[in-house]
C-alpha positions, -999 to 999 in steps of 0.1 A, spaced: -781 -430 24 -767 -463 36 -731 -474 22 -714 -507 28 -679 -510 25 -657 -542 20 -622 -546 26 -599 -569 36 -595 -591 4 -564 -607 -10 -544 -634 -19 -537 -656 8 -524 -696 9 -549 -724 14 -550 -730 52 -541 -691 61 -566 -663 75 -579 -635 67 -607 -609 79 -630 -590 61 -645 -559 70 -678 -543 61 -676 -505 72 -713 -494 73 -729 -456 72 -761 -440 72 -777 -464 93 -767 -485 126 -753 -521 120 -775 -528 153 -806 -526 139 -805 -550 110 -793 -588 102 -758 -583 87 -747 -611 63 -715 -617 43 -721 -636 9 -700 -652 -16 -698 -656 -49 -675 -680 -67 -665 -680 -102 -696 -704 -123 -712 -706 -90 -746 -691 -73 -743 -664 -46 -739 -685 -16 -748 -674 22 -711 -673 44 -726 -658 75 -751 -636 93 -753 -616 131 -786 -604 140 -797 -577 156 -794 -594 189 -761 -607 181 -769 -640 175 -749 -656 146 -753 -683 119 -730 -698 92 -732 -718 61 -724 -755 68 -696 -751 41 -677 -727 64 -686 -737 100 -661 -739 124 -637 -720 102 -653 -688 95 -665 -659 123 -686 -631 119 -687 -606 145 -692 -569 149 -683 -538 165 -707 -511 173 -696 -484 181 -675 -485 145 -704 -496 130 -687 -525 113 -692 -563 108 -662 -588 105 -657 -620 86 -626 -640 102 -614 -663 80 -596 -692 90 -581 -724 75 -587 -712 43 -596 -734 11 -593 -728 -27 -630 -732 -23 -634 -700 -9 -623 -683 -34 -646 -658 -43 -663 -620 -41 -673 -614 -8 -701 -589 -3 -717 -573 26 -758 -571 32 -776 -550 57 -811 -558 67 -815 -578 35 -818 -548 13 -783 -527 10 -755 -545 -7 -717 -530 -1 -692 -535 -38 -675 -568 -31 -640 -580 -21 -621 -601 -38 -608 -630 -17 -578 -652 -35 -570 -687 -17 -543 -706 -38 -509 -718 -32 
């Protein structure tokens, strides 16, 4: 049974940081694209961030160069640093593995 775990949420003022992590079990993060995703209040769910299996990483264009996803094996969890933070990116923020397993969302506050 594979579980995704968020944390990492809170209120924070535009232009702070925060990082997100996505604490994975049952399977390997290794072995699958891991991808955070967002979803704002009145908004679609909106692609942050990916790492693939190989480690190669991609972000939307509304958080490049401000956002970084990374991971860590051998605690079988991905990362979302987020810097210079906007009252855009307010939003949940959920974890994916492999396109099929979803983890329960983090709420992510940015306002002043």
């Amino acid at each position: 049974q594979v579980q995704l775990v968020e944390s990492g949420g809170g209120l924070v003022q535009p232009g702070g940081s925060l990082r997100l992590s996505c604490a994975a079990s049952g399977s390997s993060i290794s072995i699958s694209v891991m991808r955070w995703y967002r979803r704002a209040p009145g908004k679609e769910r909106e692609l942050v961030a990916l790492i693939s299996s190989s480690g190669s990483t991609q972000y939307g264009d509304s958080v490049k160069g401000r956002f970084t996803i990374s991971r860590d094996i051998a605690k079988n969890t991905v990362y979302l640093q987020m810097n210079s933070l906007k009252p855009e990116d307010t939003a949940v923020y959920y974890c994916n593995k492999g396109g099929v397993y979803w983890g329960q969302g983090t709420q992510v506050t940015v306002s002043s």
